[in-house]
N, C-alpha and C positions, 0 to 999 in steps of 0.2 A: 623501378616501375615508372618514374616522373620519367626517365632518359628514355625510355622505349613510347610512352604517350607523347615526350617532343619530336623525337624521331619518326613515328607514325603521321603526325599532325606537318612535318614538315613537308613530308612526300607528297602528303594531301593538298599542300596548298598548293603545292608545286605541279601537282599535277591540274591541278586548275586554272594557273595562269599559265604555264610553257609546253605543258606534259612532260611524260616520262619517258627515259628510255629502257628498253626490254629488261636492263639490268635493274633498275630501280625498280620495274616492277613487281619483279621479282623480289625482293628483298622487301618490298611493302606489302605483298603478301605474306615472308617469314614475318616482319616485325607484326601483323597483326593476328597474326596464329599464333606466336609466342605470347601475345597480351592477352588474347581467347583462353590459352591453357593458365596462363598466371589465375586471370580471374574465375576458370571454373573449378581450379585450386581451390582458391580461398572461398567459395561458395560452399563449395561439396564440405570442407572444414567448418564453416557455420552449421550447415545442416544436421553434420555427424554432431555438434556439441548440443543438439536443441530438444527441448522435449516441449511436446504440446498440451496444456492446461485446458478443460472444460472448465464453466462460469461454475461448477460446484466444488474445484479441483482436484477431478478426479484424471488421470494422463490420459489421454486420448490420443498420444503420436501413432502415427502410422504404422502398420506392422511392418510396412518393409522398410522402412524407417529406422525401427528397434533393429532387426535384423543384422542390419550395415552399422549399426553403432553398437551391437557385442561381437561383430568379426575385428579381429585384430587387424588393422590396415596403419601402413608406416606412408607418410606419402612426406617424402622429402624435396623440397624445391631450394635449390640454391642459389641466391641471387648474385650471387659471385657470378655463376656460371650464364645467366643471363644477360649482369652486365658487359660479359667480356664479350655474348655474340652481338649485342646489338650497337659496341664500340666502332 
């Protein structure tokens, strides 16, 4: 993740002092759609492990909420496989 946020921030700088060309454009759009899905990854993971407390604690989480967290969902992300596209 640290390799894909240098590699995002370098294109950026870069495109600020020189600009880019078509190619790097390119490729600074993938590296920031690959960083988009990393981190709605790890979100949508927080959300499925969470439940929600009212002040008398009684669960109050959402029902669609509960729904997505008793359906069996496998979501495997391999950072192997992200470091090797963003090399």
């Amino acid at each position: 993740m640290e390799q894909l946020l240098m590699q995002i921030n370098q294109l950026a700088n870069k495109s600020k002092k020189e600009g880019l060309s078509s190619a790097e454009k390119e490729r600074q759009v993938e590296l920031r759609q690959m960083y988009l899905n990393l981190f709605r990854g790890s979100l949508d993971d927080i959300l499925l492990n969470t439940t929600v407390y009212d002040s008398t604690g009684a669960d109050v989480t959402p029902v669609a909420l509960k729904n997505k967290q008793t359906k069996p969902t496998i979501q495997v992300i391999k950072m192997e496989q992200w470091e090797d596209e963003i090399k």
